[in-house]
N, C-alpha and C positions, 0 to 999 in steps of 0.2 A: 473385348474389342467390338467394338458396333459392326455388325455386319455378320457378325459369327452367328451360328448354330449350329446344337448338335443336335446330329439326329441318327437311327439306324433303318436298315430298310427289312421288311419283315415281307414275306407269300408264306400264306400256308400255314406250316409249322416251323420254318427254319427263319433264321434272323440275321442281321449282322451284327458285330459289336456296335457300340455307340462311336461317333465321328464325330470330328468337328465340320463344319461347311463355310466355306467365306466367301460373303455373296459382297462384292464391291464393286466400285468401276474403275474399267478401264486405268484411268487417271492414280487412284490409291493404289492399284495393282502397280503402276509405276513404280510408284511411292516405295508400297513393301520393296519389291526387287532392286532397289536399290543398295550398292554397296553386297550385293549378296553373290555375285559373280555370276547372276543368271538376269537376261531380260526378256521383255515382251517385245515377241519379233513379228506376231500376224495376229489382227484382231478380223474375228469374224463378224458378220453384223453391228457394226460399232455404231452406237447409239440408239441401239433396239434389246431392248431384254426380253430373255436373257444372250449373253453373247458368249462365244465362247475364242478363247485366245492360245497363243502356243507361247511358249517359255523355250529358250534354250539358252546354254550353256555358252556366258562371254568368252573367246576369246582373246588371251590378256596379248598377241600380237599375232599376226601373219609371218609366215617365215615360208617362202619358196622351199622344192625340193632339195636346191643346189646349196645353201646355207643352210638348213638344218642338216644334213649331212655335217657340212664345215662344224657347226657348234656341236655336234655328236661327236667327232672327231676331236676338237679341242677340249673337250669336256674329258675324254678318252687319254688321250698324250697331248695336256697342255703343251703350246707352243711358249718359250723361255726367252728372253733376250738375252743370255750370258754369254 
């Protein structure tokens, strides 16, 4: 993938294993997280390198206190029309 390297970080005498590194923008970082149930929700410095971003976890709706109780509950002793 264009942008990738790997690299490991070495002091001293101790090392780390080999990593990959993915240097992209902003924009591709979209890109990837797309479809992946994670987005880009705060770019630091955007449009200055290097920048750095937070990723977190979509989620798939909102559901107040009062209704996810209800769908715990229905989920628990579904309600029947019989």
């Amino acid at each position: 993938m264009a942008g990738q390297i790997r690299i490991r970080i070495r002091h001293k005498k101790m090392k780390t294993p080999y990593f990959d590194y993915l240097l992209v923008s902003p924009d591709e970082m979209r890109d990837l997280l797309q479809g992946t149930g994670w987005k880009l929700s705060k770019i630091f410095n955007p449009g200055i390198f290097p920048y750095t971003v937070v990723i977190e976890k979509e989620q798939l709706f909102q559901v107040d206190h009062e209704h996810r109780a209800k769908l715990i509950m229905d989920n628990i002793y579904p309600i029947t029309d019989n």
